[in-house]
Chimera marker file (.cmm) of the C-alpha trace (Angstrom):
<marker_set name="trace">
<marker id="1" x="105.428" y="114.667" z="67.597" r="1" g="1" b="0" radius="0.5"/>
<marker id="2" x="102.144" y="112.664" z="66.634" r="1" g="1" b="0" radius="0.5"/>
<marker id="3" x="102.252" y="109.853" z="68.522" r="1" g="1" b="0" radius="0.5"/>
<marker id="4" x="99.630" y="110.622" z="71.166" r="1" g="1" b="0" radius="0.5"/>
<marker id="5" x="95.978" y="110.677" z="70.910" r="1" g="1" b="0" radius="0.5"/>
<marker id="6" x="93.144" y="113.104" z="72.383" r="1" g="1" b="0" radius="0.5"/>
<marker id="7" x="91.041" y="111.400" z="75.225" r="1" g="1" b="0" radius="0.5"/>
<marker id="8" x="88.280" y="112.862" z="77.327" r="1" g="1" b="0" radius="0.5"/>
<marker id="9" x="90.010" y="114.286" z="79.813" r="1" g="1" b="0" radius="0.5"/>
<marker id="10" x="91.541" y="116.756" z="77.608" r="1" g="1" b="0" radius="0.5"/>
<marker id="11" x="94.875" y="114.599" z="77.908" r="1" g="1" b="0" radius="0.5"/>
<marker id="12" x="97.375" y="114.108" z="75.245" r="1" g="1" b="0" radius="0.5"/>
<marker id="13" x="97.972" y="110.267" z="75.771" r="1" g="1" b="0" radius="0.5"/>
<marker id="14" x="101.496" y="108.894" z="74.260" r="1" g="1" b="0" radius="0.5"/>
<marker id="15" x="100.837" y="106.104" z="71.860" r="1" g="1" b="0" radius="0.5"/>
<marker id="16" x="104.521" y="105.507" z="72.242" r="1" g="1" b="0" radius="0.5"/>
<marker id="17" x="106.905" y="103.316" z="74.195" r="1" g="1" b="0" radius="0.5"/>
<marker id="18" x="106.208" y="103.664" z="78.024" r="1" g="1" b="0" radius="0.5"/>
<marker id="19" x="108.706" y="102.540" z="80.928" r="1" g="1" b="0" radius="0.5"/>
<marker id="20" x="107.466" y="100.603" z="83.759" r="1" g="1" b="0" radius="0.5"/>
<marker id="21" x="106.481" y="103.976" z="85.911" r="1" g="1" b="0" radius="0.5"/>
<marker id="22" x="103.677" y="104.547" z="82.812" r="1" g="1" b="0" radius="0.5"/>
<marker id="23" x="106.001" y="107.636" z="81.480" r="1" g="1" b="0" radius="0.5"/>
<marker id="24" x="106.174" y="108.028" z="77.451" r="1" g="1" b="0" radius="0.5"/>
<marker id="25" x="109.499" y="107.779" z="76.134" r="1" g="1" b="0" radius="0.5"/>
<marker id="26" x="111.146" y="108.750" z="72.905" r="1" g="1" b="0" radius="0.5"/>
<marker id="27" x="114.328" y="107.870" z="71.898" r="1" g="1" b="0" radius="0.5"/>
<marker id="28" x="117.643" y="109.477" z="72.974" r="1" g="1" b="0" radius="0.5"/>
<marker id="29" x="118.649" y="110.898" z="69.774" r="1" g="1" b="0" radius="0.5"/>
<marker id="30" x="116.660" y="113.283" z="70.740" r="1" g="1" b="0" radius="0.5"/>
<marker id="31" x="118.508" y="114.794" z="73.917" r="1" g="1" b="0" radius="0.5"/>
<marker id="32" x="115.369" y="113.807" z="75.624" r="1" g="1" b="0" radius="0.5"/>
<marker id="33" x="114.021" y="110.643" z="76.995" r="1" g="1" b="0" radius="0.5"/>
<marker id="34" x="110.517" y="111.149" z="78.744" r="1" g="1" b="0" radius="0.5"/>
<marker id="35" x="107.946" y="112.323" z="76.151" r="1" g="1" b="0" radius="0.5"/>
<marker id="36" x="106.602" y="114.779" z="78.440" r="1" g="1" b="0" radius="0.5"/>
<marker id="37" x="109.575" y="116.791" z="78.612" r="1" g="1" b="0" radius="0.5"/>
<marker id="38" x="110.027" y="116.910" z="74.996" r="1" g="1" b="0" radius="0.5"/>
<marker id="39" x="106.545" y="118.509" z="74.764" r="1" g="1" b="0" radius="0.5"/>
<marker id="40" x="107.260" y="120.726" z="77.023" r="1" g="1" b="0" radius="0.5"/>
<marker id="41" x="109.974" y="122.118" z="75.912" r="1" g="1" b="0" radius="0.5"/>
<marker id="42" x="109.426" y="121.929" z="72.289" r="1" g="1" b="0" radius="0.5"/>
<marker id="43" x="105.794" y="124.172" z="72.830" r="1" g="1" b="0" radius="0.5"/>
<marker id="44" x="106.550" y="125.970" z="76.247" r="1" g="1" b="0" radius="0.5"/>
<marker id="45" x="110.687" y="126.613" z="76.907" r="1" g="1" b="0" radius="0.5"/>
<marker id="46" x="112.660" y="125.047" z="78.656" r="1" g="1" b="0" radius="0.5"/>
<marker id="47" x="112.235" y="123.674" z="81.963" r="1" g="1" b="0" radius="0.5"/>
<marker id="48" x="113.521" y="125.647" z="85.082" r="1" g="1" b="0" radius="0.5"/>
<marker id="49" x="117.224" y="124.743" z="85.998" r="1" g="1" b="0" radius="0.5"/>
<marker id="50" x="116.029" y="123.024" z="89.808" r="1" g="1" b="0" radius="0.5"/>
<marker id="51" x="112.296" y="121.859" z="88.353" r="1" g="1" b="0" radius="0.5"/>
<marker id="52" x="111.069" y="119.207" z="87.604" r="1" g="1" b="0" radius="0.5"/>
<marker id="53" x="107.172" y="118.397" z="85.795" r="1" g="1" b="0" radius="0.5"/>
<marker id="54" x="104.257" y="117.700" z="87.455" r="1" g="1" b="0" radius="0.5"/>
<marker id="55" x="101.296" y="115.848" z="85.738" r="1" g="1" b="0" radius="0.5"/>
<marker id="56" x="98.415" y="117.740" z="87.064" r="1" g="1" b="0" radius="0.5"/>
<marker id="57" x="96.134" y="115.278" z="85.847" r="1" g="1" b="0" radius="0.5"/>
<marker id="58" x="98.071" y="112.833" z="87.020" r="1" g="1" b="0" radius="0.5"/>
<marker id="59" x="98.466" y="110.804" z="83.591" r="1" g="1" b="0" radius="0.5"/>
<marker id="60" x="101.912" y="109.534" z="83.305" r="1" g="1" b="0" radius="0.5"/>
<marker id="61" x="101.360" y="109.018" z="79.719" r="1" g="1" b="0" radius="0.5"/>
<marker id="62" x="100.071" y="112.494" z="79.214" r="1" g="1" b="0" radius="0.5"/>
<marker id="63" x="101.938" y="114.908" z="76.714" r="1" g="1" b="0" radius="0.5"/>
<marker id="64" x="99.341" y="118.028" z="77.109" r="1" g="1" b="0" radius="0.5"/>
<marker id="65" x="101.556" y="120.945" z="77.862" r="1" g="1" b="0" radius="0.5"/>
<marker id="66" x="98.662" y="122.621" z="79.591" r="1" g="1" b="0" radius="0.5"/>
<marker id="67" x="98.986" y="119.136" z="82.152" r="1" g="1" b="0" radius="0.5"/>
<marker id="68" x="102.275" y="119.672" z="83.191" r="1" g="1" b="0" radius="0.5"/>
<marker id="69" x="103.574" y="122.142" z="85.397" r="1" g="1" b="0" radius="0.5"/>
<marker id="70" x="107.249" y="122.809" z="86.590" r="1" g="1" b="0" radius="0.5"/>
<marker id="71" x="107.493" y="122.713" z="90.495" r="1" g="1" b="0" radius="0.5"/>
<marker id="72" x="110.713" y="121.598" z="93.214" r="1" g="1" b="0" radius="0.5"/>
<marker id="73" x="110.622" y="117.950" z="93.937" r="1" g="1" b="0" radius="0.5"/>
<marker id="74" x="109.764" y="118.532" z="97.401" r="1" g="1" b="0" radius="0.5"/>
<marker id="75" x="106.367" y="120.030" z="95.685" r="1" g="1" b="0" radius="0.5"/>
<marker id="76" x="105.514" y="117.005" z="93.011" r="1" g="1" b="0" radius="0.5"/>
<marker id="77" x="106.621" y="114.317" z="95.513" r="1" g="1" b="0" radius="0.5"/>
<marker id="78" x="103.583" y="115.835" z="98.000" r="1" g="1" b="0" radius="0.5"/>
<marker id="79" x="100.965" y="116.307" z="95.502" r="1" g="1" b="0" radius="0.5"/>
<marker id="80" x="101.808" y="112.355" z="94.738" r="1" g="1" b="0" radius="0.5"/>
<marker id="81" x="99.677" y="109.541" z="96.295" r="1" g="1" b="0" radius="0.5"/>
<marker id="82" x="102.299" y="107.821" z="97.551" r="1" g="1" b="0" radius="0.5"/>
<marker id="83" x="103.439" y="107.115" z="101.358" r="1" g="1" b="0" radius="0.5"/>
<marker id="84" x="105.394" y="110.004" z="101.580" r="1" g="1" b="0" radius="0.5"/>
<marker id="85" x="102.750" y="112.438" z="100.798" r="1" g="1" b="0" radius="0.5"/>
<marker id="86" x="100.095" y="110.891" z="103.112" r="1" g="1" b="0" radius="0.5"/>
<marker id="87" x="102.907" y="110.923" z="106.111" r="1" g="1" b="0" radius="0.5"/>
<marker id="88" x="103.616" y="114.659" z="105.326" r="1" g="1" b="0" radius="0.5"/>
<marker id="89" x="99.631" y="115.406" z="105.514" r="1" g="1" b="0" radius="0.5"/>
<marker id="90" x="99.796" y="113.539" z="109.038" r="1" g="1" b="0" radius="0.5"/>
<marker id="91" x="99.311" y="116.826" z="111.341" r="1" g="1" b="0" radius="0.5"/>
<marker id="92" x="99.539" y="114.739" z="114.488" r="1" g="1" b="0" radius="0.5"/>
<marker id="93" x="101.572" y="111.401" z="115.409" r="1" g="1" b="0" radius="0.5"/>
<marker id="94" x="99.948" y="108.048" z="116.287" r="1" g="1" b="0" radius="0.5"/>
<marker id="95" x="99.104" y="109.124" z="119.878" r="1" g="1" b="0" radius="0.5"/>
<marker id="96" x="97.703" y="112.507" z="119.508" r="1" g="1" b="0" radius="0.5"/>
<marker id="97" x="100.716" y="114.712" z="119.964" r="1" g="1" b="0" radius="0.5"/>
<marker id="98" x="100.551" y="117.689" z="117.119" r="1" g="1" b="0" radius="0.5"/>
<marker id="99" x="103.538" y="117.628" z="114.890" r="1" g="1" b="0" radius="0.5"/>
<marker id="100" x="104.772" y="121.255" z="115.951" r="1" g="1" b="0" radius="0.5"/>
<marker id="101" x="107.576" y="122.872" z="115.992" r="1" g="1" b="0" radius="0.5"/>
<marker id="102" x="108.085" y="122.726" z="119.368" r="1" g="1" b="0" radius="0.5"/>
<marker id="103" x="107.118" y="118.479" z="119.539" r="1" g="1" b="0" radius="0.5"/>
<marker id="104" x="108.818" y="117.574" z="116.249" r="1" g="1" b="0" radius="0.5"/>
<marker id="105" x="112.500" y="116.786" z="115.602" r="1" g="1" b="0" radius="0.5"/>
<marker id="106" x="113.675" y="115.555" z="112.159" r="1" g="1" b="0" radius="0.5"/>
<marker id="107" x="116.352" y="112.571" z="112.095" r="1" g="1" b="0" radius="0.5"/>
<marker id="108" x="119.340" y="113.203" z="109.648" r="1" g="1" b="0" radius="0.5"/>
<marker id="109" x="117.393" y="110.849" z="107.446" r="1" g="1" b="0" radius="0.5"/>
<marker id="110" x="115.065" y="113.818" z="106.800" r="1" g="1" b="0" radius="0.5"/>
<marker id="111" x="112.338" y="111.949" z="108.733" r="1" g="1" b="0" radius="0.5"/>
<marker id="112" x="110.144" y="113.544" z="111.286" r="1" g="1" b="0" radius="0.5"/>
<marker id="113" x="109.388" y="111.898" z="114.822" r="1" g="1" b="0" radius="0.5"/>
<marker id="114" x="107.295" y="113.117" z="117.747" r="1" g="1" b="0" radius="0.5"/>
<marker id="115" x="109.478" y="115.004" z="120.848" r="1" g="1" b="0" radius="0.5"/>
<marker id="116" x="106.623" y="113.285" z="123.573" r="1" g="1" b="0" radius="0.5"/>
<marker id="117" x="107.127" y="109.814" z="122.334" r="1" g="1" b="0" radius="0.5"/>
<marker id="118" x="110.784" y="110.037" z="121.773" r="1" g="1" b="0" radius="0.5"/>
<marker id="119" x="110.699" y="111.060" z="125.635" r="1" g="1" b="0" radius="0.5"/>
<marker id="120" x="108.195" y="108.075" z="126.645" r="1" g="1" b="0" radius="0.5"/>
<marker id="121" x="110.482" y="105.539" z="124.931" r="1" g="1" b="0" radius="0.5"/>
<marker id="122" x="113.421" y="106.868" z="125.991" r="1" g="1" b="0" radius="0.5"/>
<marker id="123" x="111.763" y="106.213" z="129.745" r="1" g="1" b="0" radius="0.5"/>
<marker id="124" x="110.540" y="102.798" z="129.182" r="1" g="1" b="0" radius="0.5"/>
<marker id="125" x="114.350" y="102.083" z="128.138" r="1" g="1" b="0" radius="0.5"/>
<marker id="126" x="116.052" y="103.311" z="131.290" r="1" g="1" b="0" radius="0.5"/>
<marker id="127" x="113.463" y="101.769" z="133.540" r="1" g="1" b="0" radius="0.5"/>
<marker id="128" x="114.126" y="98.268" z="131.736" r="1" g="1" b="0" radius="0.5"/>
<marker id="129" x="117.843" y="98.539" z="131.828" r="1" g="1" b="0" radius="0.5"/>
<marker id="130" x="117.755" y="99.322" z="135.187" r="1" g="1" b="0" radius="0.5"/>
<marker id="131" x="115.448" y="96.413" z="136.407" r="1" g="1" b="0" radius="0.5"/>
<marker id="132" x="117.808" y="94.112" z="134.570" r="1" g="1" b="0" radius="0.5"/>
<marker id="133" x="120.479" y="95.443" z="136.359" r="1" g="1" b="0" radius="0.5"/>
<marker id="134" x="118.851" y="95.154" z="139.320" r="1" g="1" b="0" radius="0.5"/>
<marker id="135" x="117.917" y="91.278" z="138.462" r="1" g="1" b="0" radius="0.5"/>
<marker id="136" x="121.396" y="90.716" z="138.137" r="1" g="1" b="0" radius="0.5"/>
<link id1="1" id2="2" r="1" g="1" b="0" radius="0.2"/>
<link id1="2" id2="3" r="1" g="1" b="0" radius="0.2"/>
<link id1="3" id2="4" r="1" g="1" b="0" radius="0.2"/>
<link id1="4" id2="5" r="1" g="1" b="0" radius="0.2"/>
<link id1="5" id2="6" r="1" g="1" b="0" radius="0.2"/>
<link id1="6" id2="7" r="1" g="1" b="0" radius="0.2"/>
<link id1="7" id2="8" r="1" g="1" b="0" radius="0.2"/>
<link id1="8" id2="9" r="1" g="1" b="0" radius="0.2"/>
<link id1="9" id2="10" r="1" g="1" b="0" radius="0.2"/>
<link id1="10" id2="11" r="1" g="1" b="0" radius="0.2"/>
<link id1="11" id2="12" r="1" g="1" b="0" radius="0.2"/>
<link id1="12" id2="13" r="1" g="1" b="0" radius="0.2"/>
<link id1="13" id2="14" r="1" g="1" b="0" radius="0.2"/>
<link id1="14" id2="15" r="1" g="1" b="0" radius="0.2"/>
<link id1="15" id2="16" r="1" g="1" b="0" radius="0.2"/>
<link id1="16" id2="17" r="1" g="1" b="0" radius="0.2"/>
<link id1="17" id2="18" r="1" g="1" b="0" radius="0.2"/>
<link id1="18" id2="19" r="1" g="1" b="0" radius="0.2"/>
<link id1="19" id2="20" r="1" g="1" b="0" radius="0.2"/>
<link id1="20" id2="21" r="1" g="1" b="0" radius="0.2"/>
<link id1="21" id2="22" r="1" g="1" b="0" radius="0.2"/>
<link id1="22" id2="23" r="1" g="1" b="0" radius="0.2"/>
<link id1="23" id2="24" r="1" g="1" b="0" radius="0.2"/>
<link id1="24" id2="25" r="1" g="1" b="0" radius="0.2"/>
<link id1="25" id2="26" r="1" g="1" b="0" radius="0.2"/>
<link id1="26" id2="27" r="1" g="1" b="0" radius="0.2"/>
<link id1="27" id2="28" r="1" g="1" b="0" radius="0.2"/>
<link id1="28" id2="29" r="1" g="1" b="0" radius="0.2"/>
<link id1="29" id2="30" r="1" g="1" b="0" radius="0.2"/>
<link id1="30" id2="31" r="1" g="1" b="0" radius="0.2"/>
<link id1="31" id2="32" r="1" g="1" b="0" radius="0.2"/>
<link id1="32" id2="33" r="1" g="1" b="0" radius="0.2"/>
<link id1="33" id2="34" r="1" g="1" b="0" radius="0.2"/>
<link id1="34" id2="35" r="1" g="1" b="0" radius="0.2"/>
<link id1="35" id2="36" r="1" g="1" b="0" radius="0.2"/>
<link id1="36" id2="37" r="1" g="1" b="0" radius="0.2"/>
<link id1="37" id2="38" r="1" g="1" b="0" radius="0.2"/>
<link id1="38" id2="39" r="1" g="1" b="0" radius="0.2"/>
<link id1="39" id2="40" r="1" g="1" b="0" radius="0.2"/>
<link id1="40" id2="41" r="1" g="1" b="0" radius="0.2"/>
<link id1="41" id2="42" r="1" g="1" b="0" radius="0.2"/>
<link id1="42" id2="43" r="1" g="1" b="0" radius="0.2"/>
<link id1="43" id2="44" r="1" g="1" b="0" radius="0.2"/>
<link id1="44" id2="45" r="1" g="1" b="0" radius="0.2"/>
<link id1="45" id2="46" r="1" g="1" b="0" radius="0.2"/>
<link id1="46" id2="47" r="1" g="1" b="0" radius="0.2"/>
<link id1="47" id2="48" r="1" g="1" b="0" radius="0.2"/>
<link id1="48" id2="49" r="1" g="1" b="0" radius="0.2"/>
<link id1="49" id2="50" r="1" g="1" b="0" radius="0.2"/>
<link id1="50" id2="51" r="1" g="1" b="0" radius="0.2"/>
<link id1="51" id2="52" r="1" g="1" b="0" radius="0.2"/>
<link id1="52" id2="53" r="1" g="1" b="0" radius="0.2"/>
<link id1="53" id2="54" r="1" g="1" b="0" radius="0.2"/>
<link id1="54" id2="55" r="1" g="1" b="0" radius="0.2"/>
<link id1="55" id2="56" r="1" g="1" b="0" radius="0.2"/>
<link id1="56" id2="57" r="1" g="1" b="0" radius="0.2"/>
<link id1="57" id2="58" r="1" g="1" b="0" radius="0.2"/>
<link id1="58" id2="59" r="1" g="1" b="0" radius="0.2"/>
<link id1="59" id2="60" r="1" g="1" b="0" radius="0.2"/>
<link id1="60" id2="61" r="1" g="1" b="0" radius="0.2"/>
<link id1="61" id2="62" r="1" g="1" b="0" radius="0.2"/>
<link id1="62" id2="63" r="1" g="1" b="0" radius="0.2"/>
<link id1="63" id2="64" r="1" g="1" b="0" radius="0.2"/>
<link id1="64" id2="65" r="1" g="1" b="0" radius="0.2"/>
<link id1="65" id2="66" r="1" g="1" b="0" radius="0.2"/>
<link id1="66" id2="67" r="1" g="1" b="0" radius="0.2"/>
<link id1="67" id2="68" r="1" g="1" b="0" radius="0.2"/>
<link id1="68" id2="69" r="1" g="1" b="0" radius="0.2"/>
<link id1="69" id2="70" r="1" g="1" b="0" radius="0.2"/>
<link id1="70" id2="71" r="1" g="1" b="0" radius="0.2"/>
<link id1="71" id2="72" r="1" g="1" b="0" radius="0.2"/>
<link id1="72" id2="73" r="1" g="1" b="0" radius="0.2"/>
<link id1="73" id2="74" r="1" g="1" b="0" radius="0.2"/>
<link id1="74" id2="75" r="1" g="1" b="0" radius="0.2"/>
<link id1="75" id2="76" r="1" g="1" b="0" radius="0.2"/>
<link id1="76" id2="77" r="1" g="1" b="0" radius="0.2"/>
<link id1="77" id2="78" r="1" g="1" b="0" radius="0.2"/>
<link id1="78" id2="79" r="1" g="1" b="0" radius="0.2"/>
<link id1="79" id2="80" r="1" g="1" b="0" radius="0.2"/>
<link id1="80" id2="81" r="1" g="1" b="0" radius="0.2"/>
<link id1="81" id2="82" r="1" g="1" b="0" radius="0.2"/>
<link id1="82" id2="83" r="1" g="1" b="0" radius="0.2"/>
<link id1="83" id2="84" r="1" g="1" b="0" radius="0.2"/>
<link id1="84" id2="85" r="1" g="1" b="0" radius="0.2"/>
<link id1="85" id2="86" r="1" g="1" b="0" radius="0.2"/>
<link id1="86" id2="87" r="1" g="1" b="0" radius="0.2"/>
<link id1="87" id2="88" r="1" g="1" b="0" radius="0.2"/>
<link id1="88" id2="89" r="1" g="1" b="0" radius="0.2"/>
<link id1="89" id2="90" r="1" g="1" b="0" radius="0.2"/>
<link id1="90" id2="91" r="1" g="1" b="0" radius="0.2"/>
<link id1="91" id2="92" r="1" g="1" b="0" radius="0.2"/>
<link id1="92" id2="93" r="1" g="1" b="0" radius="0.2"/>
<link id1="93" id2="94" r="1" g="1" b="0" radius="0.2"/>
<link id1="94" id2="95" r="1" g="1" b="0" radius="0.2"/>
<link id1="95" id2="96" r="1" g="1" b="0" radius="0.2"/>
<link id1="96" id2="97" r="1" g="1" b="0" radius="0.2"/>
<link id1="97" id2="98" r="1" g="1" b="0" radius="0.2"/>
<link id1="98" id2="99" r="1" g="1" b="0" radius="0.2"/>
<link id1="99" id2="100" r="1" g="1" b="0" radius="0.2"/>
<link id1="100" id2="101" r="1" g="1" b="0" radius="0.2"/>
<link id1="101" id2="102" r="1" g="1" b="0" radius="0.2"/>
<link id1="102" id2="103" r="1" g="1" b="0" radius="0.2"/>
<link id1="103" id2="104" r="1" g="1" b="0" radius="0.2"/>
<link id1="104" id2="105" r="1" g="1" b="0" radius="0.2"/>
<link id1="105" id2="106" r="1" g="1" b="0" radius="0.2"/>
<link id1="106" id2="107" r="1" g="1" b="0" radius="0.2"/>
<link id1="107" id2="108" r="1" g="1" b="0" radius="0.2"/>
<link id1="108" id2="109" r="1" g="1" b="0" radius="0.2"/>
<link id1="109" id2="110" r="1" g="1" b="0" radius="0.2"/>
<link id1="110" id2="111" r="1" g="1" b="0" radius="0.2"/>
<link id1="111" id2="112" r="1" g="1" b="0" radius="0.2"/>
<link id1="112" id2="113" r="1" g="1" b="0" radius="0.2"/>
<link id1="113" id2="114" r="1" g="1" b="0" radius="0.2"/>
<link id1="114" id2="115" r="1" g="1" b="0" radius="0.2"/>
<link id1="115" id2="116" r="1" g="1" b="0" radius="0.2"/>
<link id1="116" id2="117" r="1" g="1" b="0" radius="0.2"/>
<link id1="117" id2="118" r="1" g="1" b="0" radius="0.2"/>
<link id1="118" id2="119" r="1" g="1" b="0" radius="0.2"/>
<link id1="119" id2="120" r="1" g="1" b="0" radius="0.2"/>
<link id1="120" id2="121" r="1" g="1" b="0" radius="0.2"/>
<link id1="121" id2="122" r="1" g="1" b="0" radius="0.2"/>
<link id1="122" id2="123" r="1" g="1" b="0" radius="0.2"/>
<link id1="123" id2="124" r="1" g="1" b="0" radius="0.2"/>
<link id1="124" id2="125" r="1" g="1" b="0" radius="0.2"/>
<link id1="125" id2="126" r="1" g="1" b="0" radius="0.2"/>
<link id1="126" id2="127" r="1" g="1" b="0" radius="0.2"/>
<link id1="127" id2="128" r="1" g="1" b="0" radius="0.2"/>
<link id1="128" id2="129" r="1" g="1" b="0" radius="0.2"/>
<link id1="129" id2="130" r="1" g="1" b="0" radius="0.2"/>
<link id1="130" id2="131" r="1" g="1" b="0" radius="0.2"/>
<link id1="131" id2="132" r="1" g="1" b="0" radius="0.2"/>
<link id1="132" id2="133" r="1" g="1" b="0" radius="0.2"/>
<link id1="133" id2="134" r="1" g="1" b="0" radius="0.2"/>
<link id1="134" id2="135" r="1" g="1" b="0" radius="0.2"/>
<link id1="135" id2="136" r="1" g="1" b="0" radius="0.2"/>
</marker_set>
C-alpha cells in the first residue's frame, strides 16, 4: 500500500490508476476496488454495513484515513458541491415562499415543490381551460 504520495494538505494522494470520477483504484483481487476503501479498512475496520466514505477534504484521490469519514448517503451527497446539495440548502422557492412543512410537499420522485405555487399553477390551468372552452 505505497502507491500514494504526501502533499501539503496532509492528503495521501494515490499514484495509482484513477476512474473517470478522480477515485484511486486497485485491482479486484483484492476484494476491493476504490483505493480509499482499502485504506480504510486495512488501518481503521471495516466500514459500517449502510455507510458509505466521505472525503472530508474533498480529494477523490486521497487515501489518508484521517480524510475519510463513514456517513449515510443522504449525508455525503449534501456535503457534495453538486446540484443536489445546493437545491437542498435552498430554504425558500423561487418566489419567496419558505420551504416549510406546512408549504412543502415532496413528489414520489423524492423531489420537493412549493404548496403556494403548486396552488397558483394549478389556477392559471383551470382559468385557461375554461376560456378555451368558452372560445369554443
Amino acid at each position: 500500500m505505497s502507491e500514494y504520495r504526501v502533499i501539503d494538505s496532509g492528503c495521501w494522494e494515490w499514484l495509482g490508476a484513477r476512474d473517470r470520477q478522480g477515485y484511486g483504484r486497485v485491482p479486484k483481487r483484492t476484494g476491493h476496488n476504490l483505493a480509499h476503501r482499502l485504506f480504510y479498512t486495512e488501518m481503521v475496520g471495516p466500514i459500517p454495513v449502510g455507510l458509505e466514505l466521505d472525503h472530508l477534504c474533498r480529494n477523490r484521490a486521497c487515501v489518508n484515513p484521517d480524510h475519510l469519514e463513514p456517513v449515510t448517503h443522504k449525508e455525503n451527497m449534501l456535503r457534495g458541491g453538486g446540484i443536489g446539495s445546493a437545491n437542498a440548502a435552498k430554504t425558500h422557492c423561487i418566489h419567496g415562499h419558505p420551504f416549510d412543512d406546512a408549504n412543502t410537499y415532496w413528489r414520489r420522485s423524492g423531489h420537493r415543490d412549493c404548496r403556494k405555487c403548486g396552488a397558483a399553477r394549478a389556477q392559471r390551468y383551470m382559468k385557461r381551460k375554461q376560456q378555451e372552452e368558452a372560445a369554443a
